[in-house]
C-alpha positions as CSV (number, residue, x, y, z in Angstrom):
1,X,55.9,55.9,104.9
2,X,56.4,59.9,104.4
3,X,58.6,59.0,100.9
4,X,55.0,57.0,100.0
5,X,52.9,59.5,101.3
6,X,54.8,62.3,98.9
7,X,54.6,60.2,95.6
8,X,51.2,60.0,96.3
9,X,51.2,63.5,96.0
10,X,53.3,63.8,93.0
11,X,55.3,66.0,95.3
12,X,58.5,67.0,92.9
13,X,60.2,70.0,92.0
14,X,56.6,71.9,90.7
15,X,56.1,72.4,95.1
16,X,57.6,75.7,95.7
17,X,58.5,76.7,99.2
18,X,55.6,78.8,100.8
19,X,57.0,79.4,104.1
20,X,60.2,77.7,106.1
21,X,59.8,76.0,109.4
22,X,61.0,79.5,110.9
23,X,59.1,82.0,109.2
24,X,55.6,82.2,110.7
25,X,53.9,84.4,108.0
26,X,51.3,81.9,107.1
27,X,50.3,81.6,110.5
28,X,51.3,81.5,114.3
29,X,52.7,78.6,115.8
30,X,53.3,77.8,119.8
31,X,55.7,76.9,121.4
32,X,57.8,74.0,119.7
33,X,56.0,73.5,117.0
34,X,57.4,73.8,113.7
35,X,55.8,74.3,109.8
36,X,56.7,74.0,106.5
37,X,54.9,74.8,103.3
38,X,54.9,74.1,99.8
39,X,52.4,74.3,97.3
40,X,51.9,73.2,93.7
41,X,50.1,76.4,91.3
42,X,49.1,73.9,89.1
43,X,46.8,72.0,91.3
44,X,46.5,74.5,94.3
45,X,47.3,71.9,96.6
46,X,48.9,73.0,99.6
47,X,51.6,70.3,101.6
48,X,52.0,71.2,105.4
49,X,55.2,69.5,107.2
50,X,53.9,69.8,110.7
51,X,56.7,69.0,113.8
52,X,55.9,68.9,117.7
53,X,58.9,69.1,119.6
54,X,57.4,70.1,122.3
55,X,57.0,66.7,125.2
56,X,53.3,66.5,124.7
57,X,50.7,65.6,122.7
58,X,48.5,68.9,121.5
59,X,45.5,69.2,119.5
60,X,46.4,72.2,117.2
61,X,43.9,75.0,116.0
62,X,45.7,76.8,113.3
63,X,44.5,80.0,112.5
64,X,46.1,79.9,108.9
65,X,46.5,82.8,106.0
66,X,44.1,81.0,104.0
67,X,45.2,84.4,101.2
68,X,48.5,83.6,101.4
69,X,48.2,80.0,100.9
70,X,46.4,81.1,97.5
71,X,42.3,79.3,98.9
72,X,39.9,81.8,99.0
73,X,37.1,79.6,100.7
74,X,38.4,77.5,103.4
75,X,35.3,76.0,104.1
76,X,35.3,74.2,100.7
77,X,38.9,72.9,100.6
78,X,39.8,68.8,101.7
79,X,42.0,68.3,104.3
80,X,43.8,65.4,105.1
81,X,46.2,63.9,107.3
82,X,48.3,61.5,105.2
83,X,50.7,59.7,107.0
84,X,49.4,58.8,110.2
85,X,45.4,59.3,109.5
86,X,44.4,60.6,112.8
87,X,42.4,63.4,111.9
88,X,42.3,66.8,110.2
89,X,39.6,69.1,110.0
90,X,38.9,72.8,108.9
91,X,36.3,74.0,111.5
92,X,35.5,77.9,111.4
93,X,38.6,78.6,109.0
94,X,41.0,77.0,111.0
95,X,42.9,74.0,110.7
96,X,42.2,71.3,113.1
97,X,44.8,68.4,114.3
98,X,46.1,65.9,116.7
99,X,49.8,65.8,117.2
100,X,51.8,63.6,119.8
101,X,54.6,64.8,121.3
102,X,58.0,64.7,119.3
103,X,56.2,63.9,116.4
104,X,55.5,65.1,113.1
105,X,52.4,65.4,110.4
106,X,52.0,65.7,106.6
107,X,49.0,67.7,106.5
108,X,47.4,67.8,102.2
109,X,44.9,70.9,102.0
110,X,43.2,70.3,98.4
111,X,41.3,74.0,97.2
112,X,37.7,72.6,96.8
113,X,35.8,73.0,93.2
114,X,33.0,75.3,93.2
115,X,29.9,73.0,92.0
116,X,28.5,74.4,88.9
117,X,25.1,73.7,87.2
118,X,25.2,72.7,83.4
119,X,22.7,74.3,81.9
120,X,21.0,74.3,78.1
């Protein structure tokens, strides 16, 4: 499921590490929960290894350094659980998800393409 999930992605040595699971630069985290980033420059497509080891389920609000994670508007970009598909959202700059307890997500932020008008 996750190995299908990451081809999917073309996930492959282009991802460069972001932030480790212990390094909370890119955003804060409570208790027992743990993130990892990686990012592909030639896309701009952020991957987000979400883990809840925490003993229950919590709906996560994440407050993220959109700057850091190289998407200036937020409100543009796709989000998208893709393992487990139950919901991921970007509400009022912050990232919105689900996670049961002891479990983990592989959260896909996509930097959305500012609509241009052809003109003649």
């Amino acid at each position: 499921m996750v190995n299908d999930a990451l081809i999917h992605y073309d996930f492959d040595e282009r991802y460069r590490v972001l932030a480790w699971y212990f390094d909370q630069k890119i955003v804060a985290l409570p208790p027992n929960v743990f993130a990892t980033f990686y990012k592909d420059d030639a896309t701009g497509r952020v991957l987000i290894i979400l883990l809840n080891n925490a003993e229950k389920k919590l709906d996560l609000q994440l407050a993220l350094d959109w700057k850091a994670l190289g998407i200036s508007q937020p409100g543009k970009a796709t989000v998208e659980d893709a393992i487990f598909h139950e919901g991921a959202s970007i509400y009022d700059d912050k990232l919105l998800t689900p996670i049961s307890a002891a479990n983990m997500r592989l959260i896909v932020i996509e930097p959305g393409a500012l609509k241009s008008k052809m003109t003649k």
